[in-house]
C-alpha positions in Angstrom: 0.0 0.0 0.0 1.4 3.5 -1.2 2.0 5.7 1.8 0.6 9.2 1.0 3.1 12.1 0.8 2.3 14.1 4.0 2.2 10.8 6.1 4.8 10.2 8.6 6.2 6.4 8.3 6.9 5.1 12.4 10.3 3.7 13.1 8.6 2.1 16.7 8.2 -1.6 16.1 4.9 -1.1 17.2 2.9 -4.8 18.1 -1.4 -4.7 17.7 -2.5 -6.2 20.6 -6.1 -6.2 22.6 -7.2 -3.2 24.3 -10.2 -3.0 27.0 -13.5 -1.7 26.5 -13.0 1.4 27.1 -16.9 2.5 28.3 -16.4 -0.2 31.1 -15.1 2.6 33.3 -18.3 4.7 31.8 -20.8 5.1 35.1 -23.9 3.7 34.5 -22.6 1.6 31.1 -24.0 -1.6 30.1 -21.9 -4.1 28.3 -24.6 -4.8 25.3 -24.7 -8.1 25.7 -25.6 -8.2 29.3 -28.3 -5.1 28.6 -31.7 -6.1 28.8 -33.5 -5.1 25.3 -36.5 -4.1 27.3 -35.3 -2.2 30.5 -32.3 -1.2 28.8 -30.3 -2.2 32.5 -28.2 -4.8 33.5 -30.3 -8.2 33.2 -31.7 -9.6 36.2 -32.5 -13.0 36.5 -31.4 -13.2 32.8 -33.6 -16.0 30.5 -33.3 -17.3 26.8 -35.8 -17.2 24.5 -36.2 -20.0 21.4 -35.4 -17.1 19.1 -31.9 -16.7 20.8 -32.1 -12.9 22.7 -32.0 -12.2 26.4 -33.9 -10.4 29.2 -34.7 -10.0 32.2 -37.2 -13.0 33.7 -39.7 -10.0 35.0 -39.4 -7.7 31.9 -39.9 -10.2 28.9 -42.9 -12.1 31.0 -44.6 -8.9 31.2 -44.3 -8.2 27.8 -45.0 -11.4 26.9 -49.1 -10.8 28.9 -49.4 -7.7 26.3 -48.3 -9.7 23.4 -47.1 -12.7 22.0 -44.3 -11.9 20.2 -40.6 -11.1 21.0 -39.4 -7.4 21.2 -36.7 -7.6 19.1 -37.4 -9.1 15.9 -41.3 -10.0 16.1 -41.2 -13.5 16.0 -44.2 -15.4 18.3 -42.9 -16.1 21.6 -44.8 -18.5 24.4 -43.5 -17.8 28.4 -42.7 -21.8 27.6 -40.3 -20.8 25.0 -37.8 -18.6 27.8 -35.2 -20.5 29.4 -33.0 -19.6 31.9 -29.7 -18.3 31.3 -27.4 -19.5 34.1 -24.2 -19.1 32.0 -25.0 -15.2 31.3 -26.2 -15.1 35.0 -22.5 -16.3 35.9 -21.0 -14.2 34.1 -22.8 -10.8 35.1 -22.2 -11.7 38.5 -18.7 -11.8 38.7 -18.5 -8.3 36.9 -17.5 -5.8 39.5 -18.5 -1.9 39.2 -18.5 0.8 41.6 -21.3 2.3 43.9 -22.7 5.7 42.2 -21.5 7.5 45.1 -17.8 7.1 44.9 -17.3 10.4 44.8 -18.4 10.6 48.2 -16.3 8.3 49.5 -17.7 5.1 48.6 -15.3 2.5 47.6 -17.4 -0.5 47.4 -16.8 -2.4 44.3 -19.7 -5.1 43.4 -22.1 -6.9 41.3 -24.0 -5.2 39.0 -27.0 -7.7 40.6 -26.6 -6.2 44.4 -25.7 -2.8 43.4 -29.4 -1.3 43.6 -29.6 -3.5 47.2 -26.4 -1.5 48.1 -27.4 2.3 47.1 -30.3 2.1 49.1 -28.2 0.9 52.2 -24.5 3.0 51.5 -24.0 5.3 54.4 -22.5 7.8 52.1 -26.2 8.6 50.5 -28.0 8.9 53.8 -24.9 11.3 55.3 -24.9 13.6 52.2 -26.0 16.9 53.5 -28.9 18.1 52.0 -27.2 20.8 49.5 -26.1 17.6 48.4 -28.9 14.6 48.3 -30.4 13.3 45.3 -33.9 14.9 45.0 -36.8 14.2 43.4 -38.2 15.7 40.1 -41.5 15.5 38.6 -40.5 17.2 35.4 -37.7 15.4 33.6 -37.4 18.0 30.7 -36.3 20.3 33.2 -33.8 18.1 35.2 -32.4 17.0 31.8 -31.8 20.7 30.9 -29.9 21.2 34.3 -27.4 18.0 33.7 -26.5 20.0 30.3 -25.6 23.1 31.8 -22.0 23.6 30.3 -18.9 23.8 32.6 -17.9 27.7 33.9 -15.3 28.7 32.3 -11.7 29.9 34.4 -12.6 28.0 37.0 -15.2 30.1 38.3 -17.4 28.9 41.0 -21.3 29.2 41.0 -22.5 29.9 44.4 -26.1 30.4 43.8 -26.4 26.8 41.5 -29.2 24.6 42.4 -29.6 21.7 43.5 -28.4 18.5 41.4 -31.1 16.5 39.9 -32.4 13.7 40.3 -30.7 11.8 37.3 -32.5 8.5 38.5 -35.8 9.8 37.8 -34.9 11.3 34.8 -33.6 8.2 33.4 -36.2 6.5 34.4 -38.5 8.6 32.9 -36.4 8.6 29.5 -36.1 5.0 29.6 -40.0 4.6 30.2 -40.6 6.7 26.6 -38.3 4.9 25.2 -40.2 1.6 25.9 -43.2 3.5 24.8 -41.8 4.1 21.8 -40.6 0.4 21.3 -43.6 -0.6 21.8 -45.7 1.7 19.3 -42.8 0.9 16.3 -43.9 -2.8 17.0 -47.3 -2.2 16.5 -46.3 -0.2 14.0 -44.6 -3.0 12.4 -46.9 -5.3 13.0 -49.6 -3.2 11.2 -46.8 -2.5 8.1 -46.7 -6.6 7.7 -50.2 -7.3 7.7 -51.0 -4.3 5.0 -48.7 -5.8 3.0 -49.8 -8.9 2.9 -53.1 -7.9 2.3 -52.0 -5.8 -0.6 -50.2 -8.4 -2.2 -53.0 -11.0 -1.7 -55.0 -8.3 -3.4 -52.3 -7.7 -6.3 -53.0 -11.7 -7.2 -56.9 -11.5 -6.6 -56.4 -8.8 -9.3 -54.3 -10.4 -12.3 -57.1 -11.3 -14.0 -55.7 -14.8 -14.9 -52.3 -14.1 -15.6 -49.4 -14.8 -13.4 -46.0 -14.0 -14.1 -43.5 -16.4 -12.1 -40.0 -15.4 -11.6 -38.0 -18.7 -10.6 -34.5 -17.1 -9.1 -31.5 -20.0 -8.3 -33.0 -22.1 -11.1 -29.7 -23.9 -11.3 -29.1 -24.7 -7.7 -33.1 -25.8 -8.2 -33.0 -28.1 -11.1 -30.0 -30.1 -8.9 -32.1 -30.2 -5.9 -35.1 -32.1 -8.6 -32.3 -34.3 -10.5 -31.7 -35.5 -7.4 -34.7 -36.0 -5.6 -37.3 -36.1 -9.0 -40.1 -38.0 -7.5 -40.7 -35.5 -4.3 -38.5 -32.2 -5.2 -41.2 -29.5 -6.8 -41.6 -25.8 -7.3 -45.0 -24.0 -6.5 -46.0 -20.6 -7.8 -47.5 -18.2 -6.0 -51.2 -18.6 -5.7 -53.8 -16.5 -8.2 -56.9 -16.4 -9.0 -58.9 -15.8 -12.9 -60.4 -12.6 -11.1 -61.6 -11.2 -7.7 -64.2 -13.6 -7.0 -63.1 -16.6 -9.2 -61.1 -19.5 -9.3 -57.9 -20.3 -7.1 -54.6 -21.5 -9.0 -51.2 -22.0 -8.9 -48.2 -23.9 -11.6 -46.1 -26.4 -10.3 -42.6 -27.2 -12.4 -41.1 -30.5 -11.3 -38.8 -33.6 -13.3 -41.1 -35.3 -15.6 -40.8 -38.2 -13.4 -41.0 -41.0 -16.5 -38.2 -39.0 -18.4 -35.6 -37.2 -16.9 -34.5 -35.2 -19.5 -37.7 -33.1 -19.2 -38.9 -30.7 -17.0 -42.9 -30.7 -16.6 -45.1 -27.7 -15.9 -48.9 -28.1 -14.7 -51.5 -26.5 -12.5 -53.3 -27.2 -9.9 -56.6 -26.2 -8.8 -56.9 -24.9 -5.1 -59.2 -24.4 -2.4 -60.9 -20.6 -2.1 -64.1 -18.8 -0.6 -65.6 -18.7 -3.8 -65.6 -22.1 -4.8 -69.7 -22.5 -3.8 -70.2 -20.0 -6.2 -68.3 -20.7 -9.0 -69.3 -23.3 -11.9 -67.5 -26.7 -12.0 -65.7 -28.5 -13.0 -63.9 -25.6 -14.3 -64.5 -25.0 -18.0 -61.8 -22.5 -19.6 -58.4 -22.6 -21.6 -55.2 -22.3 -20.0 -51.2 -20.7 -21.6 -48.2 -22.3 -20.4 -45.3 -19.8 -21.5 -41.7 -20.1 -20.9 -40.8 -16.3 -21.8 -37.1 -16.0 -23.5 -35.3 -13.1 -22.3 -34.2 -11.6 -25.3 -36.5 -12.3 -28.0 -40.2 -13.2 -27.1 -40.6 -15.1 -30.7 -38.5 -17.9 -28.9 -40.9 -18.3 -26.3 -42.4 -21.6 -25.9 -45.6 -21.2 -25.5 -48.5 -24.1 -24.8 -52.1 -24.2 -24.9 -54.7 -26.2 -23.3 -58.3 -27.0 -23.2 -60.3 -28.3 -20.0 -61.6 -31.7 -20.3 -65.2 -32.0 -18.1 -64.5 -35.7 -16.5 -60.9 -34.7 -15.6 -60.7 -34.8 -11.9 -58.0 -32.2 -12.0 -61.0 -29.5 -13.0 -63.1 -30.6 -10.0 -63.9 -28.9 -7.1 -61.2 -29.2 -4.7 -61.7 -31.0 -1.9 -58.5 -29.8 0.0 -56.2 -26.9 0.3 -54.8 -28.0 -3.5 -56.5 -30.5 -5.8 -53.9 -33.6 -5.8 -54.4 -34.1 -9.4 -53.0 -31.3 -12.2 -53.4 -30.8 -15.6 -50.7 -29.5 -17.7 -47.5 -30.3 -19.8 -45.4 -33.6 -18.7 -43.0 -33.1 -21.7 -43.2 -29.3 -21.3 -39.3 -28.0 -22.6 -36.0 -30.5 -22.6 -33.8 -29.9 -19.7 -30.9 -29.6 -21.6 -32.9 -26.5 -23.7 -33.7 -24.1 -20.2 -30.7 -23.1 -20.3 -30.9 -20.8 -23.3 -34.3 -19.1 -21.5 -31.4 -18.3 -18.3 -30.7 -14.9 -17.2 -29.4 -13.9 -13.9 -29.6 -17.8 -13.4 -34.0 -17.3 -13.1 -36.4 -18.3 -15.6 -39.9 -16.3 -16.0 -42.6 -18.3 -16.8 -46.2 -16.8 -17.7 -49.7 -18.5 -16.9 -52.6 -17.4 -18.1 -56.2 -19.2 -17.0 -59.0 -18.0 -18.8 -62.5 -19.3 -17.5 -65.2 -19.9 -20.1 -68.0 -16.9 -19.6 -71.8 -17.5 -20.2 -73.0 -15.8 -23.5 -75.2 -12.7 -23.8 -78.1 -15.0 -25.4 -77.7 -17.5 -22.7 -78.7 -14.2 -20.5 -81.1 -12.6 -23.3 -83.1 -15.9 -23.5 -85.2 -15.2 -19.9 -85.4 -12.1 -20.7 -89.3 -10.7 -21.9 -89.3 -8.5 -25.2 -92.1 -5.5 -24.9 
């Protein structure tokens, strides 16, 4: 590496080495990994939970009776799920800090476990003289204004200063809107997820038919069905002909008689419309395997519904078991030209049969 021209090259056989954390001697820090996400203070009575973070025993049950799910990444959480954490509960207690009142003369050095035990006993907080003790506040925007007052300058002494604050309450009170604020960007969150599921259930209510399937990885894919062809297969997402219509989705799969050929079929699913719809399902249904570059190439497949096929009958399950579709659909050896970006995009297109206006005109009376 060049060394730039107003840079000074050391002659010191200077050796890297390990240095402390330097915030450890930072009153009040919290080593992050001991710091309870919820409290935001040493964790007491630390526990585990399934999804691998830590809190305290009291703080996370609590949470846990307002809702189900863990604080830091959203994931449902049971109180059966927490275990506890004797290991981190070792290893907090044989960290040693100083009482808050050093200053005063306190030179105990402890657990961070016992030190709120030991600040309401230390003698050197009950003998403060009263200039001195901690006092209460009610208004925490005010105390926090006082602890930023900047240092006089020249050493010059303020006589007529007030009291100090009481920093306890104010960080209480800061850490209390804090977890206020935790607590309304999870519901927040919560309420961003289920919107966009909804909108995207509605994107697919809406494609009139027509689904457009992205298939990323297709090479890692088509190793995973070469070597597995009679149970490894690939599901599009679910779609339906129109709002209220019927439910679909393509599978792609090893044609299971002939390797050397990939199949592509659909399947028939299970919706809330399905009492009100006509069956079995009478339509025609494109199979397309879109080439990147030049949509003439595109193999395209068309196909007719056949009334006694069970595959067009009303599903009795979450996806009909039978399909109907393309066994030979394109040689394997052939994808590989329809490849970019290692996906392939194949496009569906399910077009139900609609009633014709003199079907409807028939019942109706001519005046």
């Amino acid at each position: 590496m060049e060394t730039p021209n107003n840079a000074t090259t050391s002659t010191n056989n200077k050796i890297p080495e390990e240095s402390v954390i330097c915030h450890e001697n930072i009153k009040g820090y919290v080593e992050p990994r001991f710091e309870c996400s919820i409290c935001l203070s040493w964790l007491q009575d630390p526990v585990l939970t399934s999804c691998g973070h830590k809190f305290c025993s009291e703080c996370i049950r609590n949470w846990l009776e307002k809702g189900g799910v863990c604080p830091v990444d959203n994931q449902p959480l049971k109180s059966e799920n927490l275990f506890r954490d004797l290991y981190t509960s070792r290893e907090i207690s044989e960290k040693r800090i100083t009482c808050r009142y050093q200053q005063f003369g306190c030179q105990v050095e402890l657990s961070p476990v016992d030190v709120e035990t030991h600040i309401n006993q230390c003698t050197y907080r009950r003998n403060l003289p009263e200039s001195q003790a901690v006092q209460n506040t009610n208004n925490a925007m005010s105390a926090e204004s006082k602890l930023w007052d900047p240092t006089p300058k020249n050493g010059t002494q303020i006589t007529d200063r007030e009291p100090s604050p009481d920093w306890q309450q104010l960080v209480k009170n800061l850490y209390e809107k804090i977890i206020a604020l935790q607590q309304e960007n999870q519901a927040l969150s919560i309420m961003v997820s289920n919107q966009k599921n909804k909108l995207e259930t509605m994107c697919l209510r809406n494609c009139n038919g027509i689904c457009i399937w992205r298939l990323d990885s297709f090479q890692e894919k088509l190793t995973a069905m070469l070597n597995d062809p009679l149970t490894k297969m690939f599901y599009s997402p679910d779609f339906y002909t129109n709002p209220n219509g019927y439910k679909i989705c393509a599978r792609l799969n090893i044609f299971s008689q002939n390797s050397d050929y990939l199949s592509l079929v659909l399947h028939f699913m299970k919706s809330e419309n399905d009492d009100a719809l006509d069956w079995p399902f009478d339509g025609k249904m494109y199979f397309i395997l879109v080439h990147p570059q030049d949509s003439k190439k595109n193999i395209c497949e068309t196909a007719k519904s056949v009334p006694n096929v069970e595959a067009f009958r009303k599903p009795t399950c979450d996806r009909n078991k039978r399909s109907y579709g393309f066994q030979e659909f394109v040689r394997v050896c052939d994808v590989f030209n329809f490849l970019q970006n290692n996906s392939l995009i194949f496009r569906i297109e399910v077009c139900a049969k609609l009633h014709n206006d003199s079907d409807k005109d028939s019942n109706t009376a001519t005046v």
